[in-house]
N, C-alpha and C positions, 0 to 999 in steps of 0.2 A: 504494500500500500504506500505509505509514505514512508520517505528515506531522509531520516534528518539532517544526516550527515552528504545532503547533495543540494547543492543552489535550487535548483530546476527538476520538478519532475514528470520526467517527461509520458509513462504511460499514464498517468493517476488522470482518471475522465471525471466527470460533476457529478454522475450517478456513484462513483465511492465516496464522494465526502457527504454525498445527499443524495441516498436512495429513498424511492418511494417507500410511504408508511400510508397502507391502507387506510384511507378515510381524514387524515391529518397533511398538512405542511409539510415537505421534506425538508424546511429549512430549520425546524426543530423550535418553533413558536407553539406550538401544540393547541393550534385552529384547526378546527375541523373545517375542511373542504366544503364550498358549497359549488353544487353543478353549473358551468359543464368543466369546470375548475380541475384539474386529475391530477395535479405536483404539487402546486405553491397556492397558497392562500390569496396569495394577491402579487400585484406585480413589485412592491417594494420585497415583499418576500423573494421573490426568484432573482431582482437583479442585485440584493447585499447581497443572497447564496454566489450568483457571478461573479462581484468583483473579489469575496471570500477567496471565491476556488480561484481564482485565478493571480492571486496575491501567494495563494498555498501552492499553484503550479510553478511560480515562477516567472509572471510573467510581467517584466520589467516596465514596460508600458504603464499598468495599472498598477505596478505598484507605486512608479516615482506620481505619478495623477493622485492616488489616494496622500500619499502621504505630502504631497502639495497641500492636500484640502485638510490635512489634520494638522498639520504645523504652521501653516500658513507661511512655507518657506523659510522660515527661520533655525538657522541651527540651534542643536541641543545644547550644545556644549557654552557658545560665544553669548548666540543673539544674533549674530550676522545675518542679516537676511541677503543673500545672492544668488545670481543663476547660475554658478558651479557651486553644488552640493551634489551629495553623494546621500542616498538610499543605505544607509549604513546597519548591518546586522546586529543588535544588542548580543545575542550572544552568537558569537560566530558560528558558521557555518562548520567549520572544525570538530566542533568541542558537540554538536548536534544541535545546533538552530539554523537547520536549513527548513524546509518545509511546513513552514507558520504562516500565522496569519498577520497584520499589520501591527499586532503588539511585538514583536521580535522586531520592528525597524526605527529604527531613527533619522530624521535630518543633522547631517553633517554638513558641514562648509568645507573645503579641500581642505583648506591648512587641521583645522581640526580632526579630520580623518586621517589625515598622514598621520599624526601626532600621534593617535588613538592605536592606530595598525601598527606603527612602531612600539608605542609600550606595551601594547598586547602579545608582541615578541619578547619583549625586553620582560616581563613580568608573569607570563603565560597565566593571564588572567582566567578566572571562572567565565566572567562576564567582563564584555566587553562594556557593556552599562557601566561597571563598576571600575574601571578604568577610563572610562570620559570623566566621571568625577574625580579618580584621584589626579588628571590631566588638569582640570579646574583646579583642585586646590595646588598643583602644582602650579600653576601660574597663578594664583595668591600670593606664596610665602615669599616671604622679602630674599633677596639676593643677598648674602653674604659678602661683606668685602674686607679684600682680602690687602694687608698693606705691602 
């Protein structure tokens, strides 16, 4: 089914994350169908099940679109709001956050992603989340000087 440990999945169809449930919603709102209705309860029901599944397949398009309308461009890290940002994995794709839905991403701003993917080497972080804040308080702490 789903494979955490891969960006993209490429057999996973919309009837494995939302198969029909006789008589109810497949997108798991637990409405009963009314006729001639045979999947989704309504059309909000079947197009959050689509950008869901397609956030869960991989597919890049709809994810950096969603997560435009949830951050409103803004990175996590700064505040910068710009048109180079990165679709960034909270917890990497590595460690098994590949195959999530829009709570596993973040807006990053380049320089911030750089930063973040380096100390995620440098510290082989659990979460990559938890490493954009220690990135934060590291540009906090005052610079030592040194005579």
């Amino acid at each position: 089914m789903i494979d955490h440990f891969k960006r993209y999945q490429p057999g996973l169809t919309l009837n494995d994350l939302y198969p029909k449930i006789d008589g109810y919603c497949a997108c798991g709102c637990n409405r009963p169908l009314i006729k001639p209705n045979k999947k989704w309860y309504s059309i909000e029901c079947r197009t959050n099940a689509y950008y869901h599944f397609s956030i869960v397949k991989g597919n890049n398009f709809v994810i950096r679109e969603q997560l435009f309308i949830r951050d409103n461009g803004a990175c996590q890290c700064c505040g910068d709001i710009t048109t180079n940002w990165q679709a960034d994995h909270i917890i990497p794709v590595y460690l098994g956050g590949g195959g999530f839905g829009l709570s596993n991403f973040q807006t990053l701003c380049d320089y911030c992603h750089r930063q973040k993917t380096y100390n995620v080497g440098q510290r082989n972080a659990i979460s990559s989340h938890d490493n954009s804040t220690l990135f934060i308080a590291d540009l906090n702490e005052p610079v030592a000087q040194t005579s």
